[in-house]
C-alpha positions in Angstrom: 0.0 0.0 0.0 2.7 2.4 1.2 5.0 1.7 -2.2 1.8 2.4 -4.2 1.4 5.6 -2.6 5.1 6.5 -3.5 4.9 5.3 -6.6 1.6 7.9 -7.0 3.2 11.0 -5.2 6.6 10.2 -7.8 4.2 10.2 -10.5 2.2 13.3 -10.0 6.2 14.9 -9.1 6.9 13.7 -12.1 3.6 15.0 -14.2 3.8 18.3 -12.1 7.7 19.3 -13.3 6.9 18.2 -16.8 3.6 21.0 -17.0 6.5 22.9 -15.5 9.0 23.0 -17.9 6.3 22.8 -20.6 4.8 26.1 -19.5 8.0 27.4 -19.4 9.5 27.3 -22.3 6.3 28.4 -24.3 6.8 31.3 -22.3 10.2 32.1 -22.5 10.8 34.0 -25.8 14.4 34.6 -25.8 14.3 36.8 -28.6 11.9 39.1 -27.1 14.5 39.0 -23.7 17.0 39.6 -25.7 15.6 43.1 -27.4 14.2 43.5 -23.9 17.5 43.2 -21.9 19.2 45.4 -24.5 16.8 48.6 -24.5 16.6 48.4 -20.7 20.5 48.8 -20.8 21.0 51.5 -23.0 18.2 53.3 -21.0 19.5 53.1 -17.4 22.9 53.2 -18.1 23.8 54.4 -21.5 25.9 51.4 -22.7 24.9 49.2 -25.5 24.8 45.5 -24.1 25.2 43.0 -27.4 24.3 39.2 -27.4 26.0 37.3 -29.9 25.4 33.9 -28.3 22.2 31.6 -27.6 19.7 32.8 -24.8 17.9 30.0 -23.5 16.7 27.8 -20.8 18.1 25.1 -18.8 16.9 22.8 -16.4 19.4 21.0 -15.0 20.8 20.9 -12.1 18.4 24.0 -11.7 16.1 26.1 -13.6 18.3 29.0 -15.3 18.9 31.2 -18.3 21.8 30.4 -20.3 23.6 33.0 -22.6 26.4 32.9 -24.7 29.0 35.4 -25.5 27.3 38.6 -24.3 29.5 42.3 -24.9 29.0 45.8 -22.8 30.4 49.1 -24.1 31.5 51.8 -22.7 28.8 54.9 -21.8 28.0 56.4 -25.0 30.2 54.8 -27.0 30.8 51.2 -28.8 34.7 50.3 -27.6 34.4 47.4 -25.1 33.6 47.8 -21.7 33.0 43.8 -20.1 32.4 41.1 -22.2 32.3 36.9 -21.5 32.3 33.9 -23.3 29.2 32.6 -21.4 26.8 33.0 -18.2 24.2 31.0 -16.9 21.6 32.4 -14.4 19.1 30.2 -11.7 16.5 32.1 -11.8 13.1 31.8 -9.3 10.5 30.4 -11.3 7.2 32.0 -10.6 8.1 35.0 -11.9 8.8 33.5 -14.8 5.1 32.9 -15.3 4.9 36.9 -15.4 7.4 36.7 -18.2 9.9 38.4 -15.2 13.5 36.7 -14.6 14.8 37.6 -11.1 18.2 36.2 -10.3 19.4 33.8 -8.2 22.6 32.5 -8.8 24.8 33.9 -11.5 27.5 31.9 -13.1 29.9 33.5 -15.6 32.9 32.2 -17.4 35.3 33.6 -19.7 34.8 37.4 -18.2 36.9 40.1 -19.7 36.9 43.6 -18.2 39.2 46.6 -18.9 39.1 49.4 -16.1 40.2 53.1 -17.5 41.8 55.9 -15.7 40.5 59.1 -17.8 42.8 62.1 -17.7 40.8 64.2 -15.9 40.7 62.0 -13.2 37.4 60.5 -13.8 36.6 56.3 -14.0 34.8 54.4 -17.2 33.0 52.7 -14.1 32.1 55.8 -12.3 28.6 55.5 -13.6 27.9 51.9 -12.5 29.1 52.4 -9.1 27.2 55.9 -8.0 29.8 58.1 -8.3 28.9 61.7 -8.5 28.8 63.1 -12.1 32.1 65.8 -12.7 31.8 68.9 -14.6 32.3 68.3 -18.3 32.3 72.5 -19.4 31.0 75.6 -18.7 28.1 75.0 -17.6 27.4 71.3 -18.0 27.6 68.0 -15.5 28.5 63.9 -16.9 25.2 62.5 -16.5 23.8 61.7 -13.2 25.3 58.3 -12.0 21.9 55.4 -11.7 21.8 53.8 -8.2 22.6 50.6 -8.2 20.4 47.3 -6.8 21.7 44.3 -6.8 20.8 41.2 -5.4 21.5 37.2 -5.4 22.3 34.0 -3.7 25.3 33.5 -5.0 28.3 34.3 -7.9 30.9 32.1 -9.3 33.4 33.3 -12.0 35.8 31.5 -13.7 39.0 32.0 -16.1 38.3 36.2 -15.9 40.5 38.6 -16.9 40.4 42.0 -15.8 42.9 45.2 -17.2 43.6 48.3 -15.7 44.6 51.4 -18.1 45.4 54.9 -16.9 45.8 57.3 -19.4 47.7 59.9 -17.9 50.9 57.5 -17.7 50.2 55.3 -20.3 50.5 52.4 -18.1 48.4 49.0 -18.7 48.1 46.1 -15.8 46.6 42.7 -16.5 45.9 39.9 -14.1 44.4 37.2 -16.0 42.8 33.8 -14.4 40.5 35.4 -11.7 38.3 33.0 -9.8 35.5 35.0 -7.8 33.3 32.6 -5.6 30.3 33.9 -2.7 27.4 33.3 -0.9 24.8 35.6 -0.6 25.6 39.2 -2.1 23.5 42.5 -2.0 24.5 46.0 -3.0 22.4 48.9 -2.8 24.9 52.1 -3.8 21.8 54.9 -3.5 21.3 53.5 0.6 25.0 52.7 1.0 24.2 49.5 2.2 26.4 45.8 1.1 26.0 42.6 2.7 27.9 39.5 1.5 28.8 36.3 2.8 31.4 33.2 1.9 33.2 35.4 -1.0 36.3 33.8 -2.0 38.5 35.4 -5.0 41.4 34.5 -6.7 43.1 35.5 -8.9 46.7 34.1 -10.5 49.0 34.7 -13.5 52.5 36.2 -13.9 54.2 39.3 -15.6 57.3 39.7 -17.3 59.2 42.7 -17.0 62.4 43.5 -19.2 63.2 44.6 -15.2 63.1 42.4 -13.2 62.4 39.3 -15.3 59.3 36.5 -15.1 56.8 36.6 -12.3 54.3 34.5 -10.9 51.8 35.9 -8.2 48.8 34.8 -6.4 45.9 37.0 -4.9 43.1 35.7 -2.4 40.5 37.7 -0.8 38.3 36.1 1.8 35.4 37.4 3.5 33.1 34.6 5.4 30.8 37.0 6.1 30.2 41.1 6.3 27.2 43.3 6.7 27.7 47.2 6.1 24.8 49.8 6.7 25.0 53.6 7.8 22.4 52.0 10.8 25.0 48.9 11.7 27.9 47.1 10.7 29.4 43.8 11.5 30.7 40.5 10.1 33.8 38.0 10.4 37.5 39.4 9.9 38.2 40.3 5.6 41.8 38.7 5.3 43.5 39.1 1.9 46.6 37.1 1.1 49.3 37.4 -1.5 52.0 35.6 -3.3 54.8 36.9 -6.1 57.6 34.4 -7.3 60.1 35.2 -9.7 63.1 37.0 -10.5 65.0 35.6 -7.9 62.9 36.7 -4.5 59.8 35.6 -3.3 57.1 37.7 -1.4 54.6 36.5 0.8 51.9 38.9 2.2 48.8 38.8 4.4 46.6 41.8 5.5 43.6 41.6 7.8 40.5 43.8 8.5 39.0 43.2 12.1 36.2 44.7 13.7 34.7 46.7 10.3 32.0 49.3 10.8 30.1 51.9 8.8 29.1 54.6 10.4 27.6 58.6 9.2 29.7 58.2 5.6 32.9 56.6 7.7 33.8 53.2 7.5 36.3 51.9 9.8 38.2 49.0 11.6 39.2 48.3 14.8 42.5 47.1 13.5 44.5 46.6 10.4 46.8 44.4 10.4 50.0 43.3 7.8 52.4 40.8 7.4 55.1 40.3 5.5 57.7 37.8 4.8 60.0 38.4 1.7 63.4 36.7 0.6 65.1 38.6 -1.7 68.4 36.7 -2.9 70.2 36.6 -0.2 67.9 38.9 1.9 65.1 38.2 4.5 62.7 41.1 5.3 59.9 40.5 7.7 57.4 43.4 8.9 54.5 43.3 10.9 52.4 46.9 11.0 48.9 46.9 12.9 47.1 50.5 13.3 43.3 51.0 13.7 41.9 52.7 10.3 39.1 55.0 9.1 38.0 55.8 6.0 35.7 58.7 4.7 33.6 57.2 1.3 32.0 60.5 0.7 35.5 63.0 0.6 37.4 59.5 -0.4 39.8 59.9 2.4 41.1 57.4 4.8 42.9 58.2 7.7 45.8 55.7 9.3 46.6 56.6 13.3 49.0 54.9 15.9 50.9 53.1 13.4 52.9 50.8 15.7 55.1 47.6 14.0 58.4 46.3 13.6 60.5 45.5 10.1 63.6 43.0 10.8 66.3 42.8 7.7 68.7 39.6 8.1 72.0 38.6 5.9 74.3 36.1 6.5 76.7 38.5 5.4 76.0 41.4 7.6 78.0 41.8 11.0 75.4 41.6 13.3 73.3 39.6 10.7 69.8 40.6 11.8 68.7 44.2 12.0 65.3 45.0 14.1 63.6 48.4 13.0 60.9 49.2 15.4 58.2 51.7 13.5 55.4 54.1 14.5 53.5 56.8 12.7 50.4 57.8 10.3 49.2 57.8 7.0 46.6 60.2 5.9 45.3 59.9 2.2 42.7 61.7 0.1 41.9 60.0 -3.0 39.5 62.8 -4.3 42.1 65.1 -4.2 45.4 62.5 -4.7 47.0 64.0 -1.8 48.5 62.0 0.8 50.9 62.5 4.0 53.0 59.9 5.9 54.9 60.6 9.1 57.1 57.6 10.6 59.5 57.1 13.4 62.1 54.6 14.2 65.1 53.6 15.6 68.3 52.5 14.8 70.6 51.2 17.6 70.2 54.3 19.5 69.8 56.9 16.8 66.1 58.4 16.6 65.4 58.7 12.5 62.0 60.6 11.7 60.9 60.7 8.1 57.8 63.3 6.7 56.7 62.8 3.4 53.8 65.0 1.5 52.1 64.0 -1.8 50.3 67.0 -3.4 49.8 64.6 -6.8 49.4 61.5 -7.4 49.7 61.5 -11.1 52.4 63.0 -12.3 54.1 61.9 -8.7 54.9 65.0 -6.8 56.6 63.8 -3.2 58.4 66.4 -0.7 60.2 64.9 2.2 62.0 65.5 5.3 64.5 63.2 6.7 66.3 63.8 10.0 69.1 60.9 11.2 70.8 61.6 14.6 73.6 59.6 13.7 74.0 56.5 11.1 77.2 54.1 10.3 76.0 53.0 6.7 79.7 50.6 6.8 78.5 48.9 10.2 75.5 47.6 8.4 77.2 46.6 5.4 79.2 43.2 4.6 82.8 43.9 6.1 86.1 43.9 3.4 88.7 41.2 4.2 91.6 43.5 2.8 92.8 41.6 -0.2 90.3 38.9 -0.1 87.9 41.6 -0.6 89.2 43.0 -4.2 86.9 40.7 -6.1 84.2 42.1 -4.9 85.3 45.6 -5.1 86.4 44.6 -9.1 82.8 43.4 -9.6 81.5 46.5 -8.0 83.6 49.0 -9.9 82.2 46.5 -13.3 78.2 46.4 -11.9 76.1 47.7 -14.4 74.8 51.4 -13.7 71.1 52.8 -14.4 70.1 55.6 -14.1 66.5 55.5 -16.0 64.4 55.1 -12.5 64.5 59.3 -12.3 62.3 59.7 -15.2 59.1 61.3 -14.7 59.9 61.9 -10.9 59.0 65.2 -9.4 61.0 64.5 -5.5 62.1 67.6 -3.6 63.8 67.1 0.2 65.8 68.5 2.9 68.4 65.6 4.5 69.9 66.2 8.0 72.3 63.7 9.9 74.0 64.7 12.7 77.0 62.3 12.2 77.3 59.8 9.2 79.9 57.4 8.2 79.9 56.0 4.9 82.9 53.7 3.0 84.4 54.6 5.7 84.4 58.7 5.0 83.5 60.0 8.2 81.2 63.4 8.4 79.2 65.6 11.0 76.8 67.8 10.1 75.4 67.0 6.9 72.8 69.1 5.2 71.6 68.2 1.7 68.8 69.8 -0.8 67.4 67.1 -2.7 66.0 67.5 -6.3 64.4 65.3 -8.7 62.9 66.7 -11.7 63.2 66.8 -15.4 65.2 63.0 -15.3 67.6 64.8 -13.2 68.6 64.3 -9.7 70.6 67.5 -7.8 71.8 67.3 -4.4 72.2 70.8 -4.4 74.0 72.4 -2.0 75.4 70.0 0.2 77.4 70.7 3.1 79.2 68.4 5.9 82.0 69.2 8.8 84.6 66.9 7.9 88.7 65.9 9.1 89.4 69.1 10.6 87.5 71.4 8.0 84.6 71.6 6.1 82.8 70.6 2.6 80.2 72.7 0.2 79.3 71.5 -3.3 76.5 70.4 -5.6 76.3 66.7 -7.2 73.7 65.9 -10.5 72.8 62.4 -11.4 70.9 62.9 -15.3 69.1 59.9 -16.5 70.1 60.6 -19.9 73.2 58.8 -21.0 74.2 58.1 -17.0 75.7 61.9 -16.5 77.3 62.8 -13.5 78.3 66.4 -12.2 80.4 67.0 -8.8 81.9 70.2 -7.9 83.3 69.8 -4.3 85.2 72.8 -2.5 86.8 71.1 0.6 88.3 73.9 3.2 90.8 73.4 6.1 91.0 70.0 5.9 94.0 67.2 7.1 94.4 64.8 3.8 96.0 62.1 5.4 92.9 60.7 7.1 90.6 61.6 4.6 92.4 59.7 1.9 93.4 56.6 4.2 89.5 56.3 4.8 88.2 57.3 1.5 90.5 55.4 -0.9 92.7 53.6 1.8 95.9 55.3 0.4 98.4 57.0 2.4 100.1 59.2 -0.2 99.7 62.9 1.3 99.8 64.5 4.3 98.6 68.2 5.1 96.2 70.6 5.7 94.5 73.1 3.5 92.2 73.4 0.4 91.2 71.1 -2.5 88.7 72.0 -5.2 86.7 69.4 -7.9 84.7 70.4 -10.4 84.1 67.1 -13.1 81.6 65.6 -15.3 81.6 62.0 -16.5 79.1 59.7 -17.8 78.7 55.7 -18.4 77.3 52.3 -17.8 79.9 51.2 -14.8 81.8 52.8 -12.2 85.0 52.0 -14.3 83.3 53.8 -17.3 82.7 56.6 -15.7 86.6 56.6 -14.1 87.7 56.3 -17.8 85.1 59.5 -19.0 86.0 61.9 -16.1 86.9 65.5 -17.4 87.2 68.5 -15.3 89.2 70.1 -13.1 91.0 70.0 -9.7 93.4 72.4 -7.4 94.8 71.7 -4.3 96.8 74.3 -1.9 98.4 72.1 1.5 100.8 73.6 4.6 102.9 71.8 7.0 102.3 68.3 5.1 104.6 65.8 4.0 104.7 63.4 0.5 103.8 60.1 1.5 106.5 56.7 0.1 110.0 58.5 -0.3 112.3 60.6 2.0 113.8 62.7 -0.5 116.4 64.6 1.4 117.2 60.8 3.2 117.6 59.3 -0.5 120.1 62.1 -1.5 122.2 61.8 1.0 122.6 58.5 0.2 123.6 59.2 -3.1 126.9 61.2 -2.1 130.0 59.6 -4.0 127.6 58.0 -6.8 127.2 60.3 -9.4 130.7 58.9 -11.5 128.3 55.8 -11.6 125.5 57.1 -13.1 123.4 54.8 -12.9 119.5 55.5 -11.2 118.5 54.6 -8.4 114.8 52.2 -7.9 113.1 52.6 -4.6 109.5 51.4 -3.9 106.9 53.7 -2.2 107.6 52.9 1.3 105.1 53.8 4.3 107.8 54.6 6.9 109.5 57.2 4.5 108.1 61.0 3.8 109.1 64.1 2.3 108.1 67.1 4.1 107.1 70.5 2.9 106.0 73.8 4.6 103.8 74.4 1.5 102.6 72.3 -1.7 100.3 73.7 -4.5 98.9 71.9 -7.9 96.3 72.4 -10.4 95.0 69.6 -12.5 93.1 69.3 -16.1 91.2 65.9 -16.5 90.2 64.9 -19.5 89.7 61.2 -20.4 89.9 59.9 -16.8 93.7 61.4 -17.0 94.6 64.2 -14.8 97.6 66.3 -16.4 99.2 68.6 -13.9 102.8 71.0 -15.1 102.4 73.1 -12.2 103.3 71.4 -8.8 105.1 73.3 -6.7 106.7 72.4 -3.0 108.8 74.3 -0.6 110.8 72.6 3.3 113.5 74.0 4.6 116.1 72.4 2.5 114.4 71.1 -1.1 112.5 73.2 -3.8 110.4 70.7 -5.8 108.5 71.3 -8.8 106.8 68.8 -11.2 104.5 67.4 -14.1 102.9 64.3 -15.0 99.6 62.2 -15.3 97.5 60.6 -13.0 95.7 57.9 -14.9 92.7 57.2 -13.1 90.4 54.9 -15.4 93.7 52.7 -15.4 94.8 53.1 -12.2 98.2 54.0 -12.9 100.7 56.9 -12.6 103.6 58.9 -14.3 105.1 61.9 -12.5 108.1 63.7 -12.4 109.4 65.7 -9.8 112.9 68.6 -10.5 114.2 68.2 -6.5 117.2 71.2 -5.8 119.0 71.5 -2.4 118.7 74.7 -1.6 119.6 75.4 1.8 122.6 73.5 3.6 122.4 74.3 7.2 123.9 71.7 9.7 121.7 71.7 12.0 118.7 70.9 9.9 121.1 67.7 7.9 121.9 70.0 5.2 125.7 69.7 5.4 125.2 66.0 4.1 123.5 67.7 0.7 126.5 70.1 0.2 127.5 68.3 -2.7 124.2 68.6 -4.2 123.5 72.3 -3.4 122.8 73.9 -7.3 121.6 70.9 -9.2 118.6 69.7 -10.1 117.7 65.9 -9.6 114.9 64.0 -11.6 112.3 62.4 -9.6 110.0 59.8 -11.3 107.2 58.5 -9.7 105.9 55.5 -11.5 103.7 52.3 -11.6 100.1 51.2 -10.5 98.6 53.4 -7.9 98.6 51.1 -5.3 101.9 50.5 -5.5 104.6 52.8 -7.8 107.9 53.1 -7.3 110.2 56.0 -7.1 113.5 56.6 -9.5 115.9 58.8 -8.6 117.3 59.8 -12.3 121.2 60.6 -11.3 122.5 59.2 -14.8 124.5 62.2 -16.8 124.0 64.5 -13.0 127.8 63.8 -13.0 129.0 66.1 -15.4 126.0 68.4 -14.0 127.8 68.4 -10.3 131.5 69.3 -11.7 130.1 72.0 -13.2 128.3 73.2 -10.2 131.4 72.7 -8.0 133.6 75.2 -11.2 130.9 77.6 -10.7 130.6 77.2 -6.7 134.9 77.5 -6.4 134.4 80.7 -9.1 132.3 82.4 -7.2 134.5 81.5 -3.7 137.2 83.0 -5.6 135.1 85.8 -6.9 134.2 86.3 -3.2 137.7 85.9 -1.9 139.4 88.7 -4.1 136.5 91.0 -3.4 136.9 90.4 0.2 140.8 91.0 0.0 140.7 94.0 -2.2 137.8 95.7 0.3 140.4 94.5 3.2 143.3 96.8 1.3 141.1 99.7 0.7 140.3 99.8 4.5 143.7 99.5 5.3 144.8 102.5 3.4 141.7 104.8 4.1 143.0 104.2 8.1 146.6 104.3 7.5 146.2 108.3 6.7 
């Protein structure tokens, strides 16, 4: 009896979906829907929606709409807005007896969307999404923007692609494979009310920039469930996560909205938290940054206070290979008006650093900045040099490619201070710099720094075109010795006074741009000694050799020095060679003057130095260089600049010091018989 029963309810089931489907599809006319669907379209929004695909019914494994490749175009115009390759729709079916469709679950595969950035500002979805019409002349307004009602139990999208073009830089971004999953969704823009619940998108692909090479990335947005209403907000924690692979560093980020709420045109969260964990090459960066936010939809403003988090660097080649960065601040933002302004504090060690930065445009980028540093080591931070063991490294930095092409289109203007800085090992106190970036062209312009004793003002320029550089240094009171032991680790001069630079170069490398340097140079020292050879010494030790005449080889040694009371030189550069005819050095006992080169893109040098004895006082050693007084003795300095070697050029001086000693025992005599004959005169004058 019971099966009988079944069998009848199955039957009449069965009987009661077949009158079903029968009724409707003789009442679905899918061309009517389809002129239908398109008028509606261009009436509410403007756009002209075109259905090149099937519309029909479907009844499995629900009752929907099916269309195939359906096209949108832009607002009064026919390029293409959205389009996919097919959609179906479950619809509710007893409005379909009404010859209504009224959505319930919207699948859609194939999507293709392409967002634009006009140049005035404006969106090609501001319409859609209720944004306020702009002015478009005189007089006249864009169309008023239609609210937007939107309801259904659920979306899925799969294999979308979505561009983003912004006309004012001529950039394009495409992510392609987009996977967009949810529950229940409901969008009213003319209330400002959403609610949505189980939404799941991701989205994954890769780019491949002549940069930085092939990457892959991963996006994923998740949002179990979220109500927003100007009378009450709430919902489960929005957490987006993303991935990016490639190019030889990996990136892994995570950022989490708790405790949303929409409130009077503000919508806010309790906290906002990210995380980030990147390797790249050799380097480990972590951050964590947490800060309560607030956002204003109407004035398009959001507002980030109590920034508190921490960044930690790490490389195994670092000395203290971890560094810990603890961070604090705000972030205010108006996207209206594409102004923003960031304030941050840290630490480093114990050195307070605060940064400023103001954004009057977004597009072209104008940024002004101020950065204060109490005092920073940039070396202590840095992988350490082994002495020799480190020269590979230094060739292959001196080789490294240079690029300059990241200042274009910058607009950057900043004010630097650092209270003490150390830098390959240069040590300074007080800098102040003027930063610049406009035009492709970086200035630091002026600069000035307390530095060995004196002080430094100058300008530098960094052009993006062709890799020029510009420095003009003037350097004031300062000791040499220390400054060139720390800058270029060479002990070659001793002093203090003034040196002047004003150069140019350009090219690809740092070795380039040592060949292409042109300029000038001058420097005037006192009370400073040349660094290698102890001229007077190396005479003295020549006494009794000139019948010889051979030269005499000595190495650049650090125990030896030649001192002078004053040294001057002026130098033209041209081709990384600096020529110099004009050196000029006074001590008690030697005059020196000289000429040569200083090869600089080949590390090499070729001087010559005219040495004279000019003063022969015993009690400064100069009764040793008696011998010597009235000649001239050739002084090569010669070799790689790490290492040259002196040579003493004494060959043909022979005949040089015979005739000094003819003309030295001439004038003695010359001397004596004036002597004798004044003697006689006196005698005679007194004698009467």
């Amino acid at each position: 009896m019971k099966t009988s029963k079944f069998i009848v309810i199955a039957s009449g089931a069965v009987l009661l979906l077949a009158v079903v489907i029968g009724v409707l599809s003789a009442s679905f006319d899918a061309a009517r829907l389809k002129n239908e669907l398109t008028a509606a379209v261009q009436e509410q929004t403007g756009r002209k929606l075109q259905i090149d695909g099937d519309l029909s019914l479907s009844f499995w494994p629900n009752v929907g709409v099916k269309v195939g490749r359906m096209s949108l175009s832009e607002r009064d115009g026919d390029a293409s807005f959205a389009s996919f390759k097919s959609a179906r729709v479950a619809v509710a079916v007893l409005p379909l007896f009404s010859k209504r469709v009224v959505a319930k679950t919207l699948e859609i595969r194939g999507l293709d969307v392409t967002l634009i950035k006009r140049r005035d500002g404006t969106h090609n979805i501001d319409d859609l999404i209720g944004a306020p019409g702009k002015k478009v002349g005189a007089g006249g307004t864009a169309p008023a923007a239609t609210p937007l009602l939107f309801a259904i139990a659920g979306i899925n999208i799969s294999d979308a692609a979505l561009s983003w073009h912004d006309e004012g830089s001529g950039r394009t971004v495409t992510v392609a494979d987009l996977d967009l999953s949810t529950g229940g969704l409901t969008l009213d823009t003319a209330r400002r009310t959403a609610s949505l619940a189980d939404v799941t998108l991701i989205a994954q692909g890769n780019t491949d920039m002549e940069e930085t090479g092939a990457e892959n990335f991963v996006l994923r947005l998740d949002a179990p469930s979220l109500t927003l209403s100007p009378e009450g907000s709430g919902g489960q924690a929005v957490t987006l996560t993303a991935r990016i692979d490639g190019g030889g560093h990996s990136i892994n980020a995570t950022l989490e909205l708790a405790g949303l709420a929409l409130q009077a045109e503000i919508l806010s969260a309790r906290e906002m938290a990210l995380n980030v964990d990147a390797h790249l090459a050799a380097t480990a960066v972590k951050a964590r940054l947490a800060t309560p936010l607030s956002i204003n939809l109407k004035k398009q403003a959001f507002a980030v206070e109590g920034l508190v988090g921490q960044l930690t660097i790490a490389h195994p080649r670092m000395p203290m290979k971890s560094l810990k960065l603890p961070l604090s601040g705000s972030l205010h933002a108006n996207l209206k008006k594409a102004t923003a302004a960031l304030s941050l504090d840290t630490r480093l060690e114990d050195s307070p650093i605060a940064l400023r930065i103001d954004v009057p445009e977004f597009a072209p980028l104008e940024l002004a900045f101020d950065l204060a540093i109490d005092q920073l080591n940039v070396d202590h931070y840095l992988p350490a040099s082994n002495g020799k063991s480190g020269q590979p490294s230094a060739r292959k930095s001196a080789s490294t490619r240079l690029d300059f092409s990241a200042l274009r289109g910058l607009d950057v203007r900043g004010k630097v201070k650092i209270g003490a800085l150390q830098v390959s090992q240069v040590k300074l106190q007080d800098v102040r710099m003027q930063v610049k970036v406009a035009d492709d062209r970086l200035e630091v312009a002026p600069h000035s720094a307390k530095l060995y004793g004196g002080s430094l003002v100058g300008t530098i320029a960094v052009e993006a075109d062709n890799n020029r550089v510009k420095l003009k240094q003037t350097l004031t009171g300062v000791q040499v010795q220390p400054l060139l032991n720390d800058l270029a680790n060479k002990d070659m001069l001793a002093g203090r006074g003034n040196i002047a630079l004003d150069v140019t170069t350009r090219g690809d490398s740092i070795d380039a741009m040592k060949k292409a340097l042109a300029g000038t140079a001058r420097l005037a020292l006192k009370d400073g000694a040349i660094k290698g050879i102890n001229l007077a010494q190396s005479l003295r030790e020549l006494k009794g050799k000139f019948a010889g005449g051979q030269d005499t080889v000595e190495p650049a040694s650090a125990d030896r020095q030649t001192d002078f009371s004053e040294l001057s030189a002026s130098f033209q550069i041209a081709g990384g060679v600096a020529h110099n005819k004009d050196m000029k050095a006074k001590s008690p006992l030697l005059r020196l003057s000289g000429a040569g080169d200083i090869d600089i893109g080949n590390n090499r040098i070729d001087y010559l130095a005219k040495t004279s004895v000019v003063a022969t006082s015993a009690g400064q050693g100069g009764k040793d260089l008696a011998h010597l007084k009235g000649l001239t003795i050739p002084v090569r300095l010669r070799g790689p600049l790490d290492s040259p070697t002196w040579n003493i050029e004494v060959a043909g001086l022979a005949g040089g010091a015979v005739k000094a000693r003819v003309e030295e025992a001439k004038e003695q005599l010359q001397q004596q018989a004036e002597d004798k004959l004044k003697n006689s005169l006196k005698g005679l004058f007194q004698n009467r």
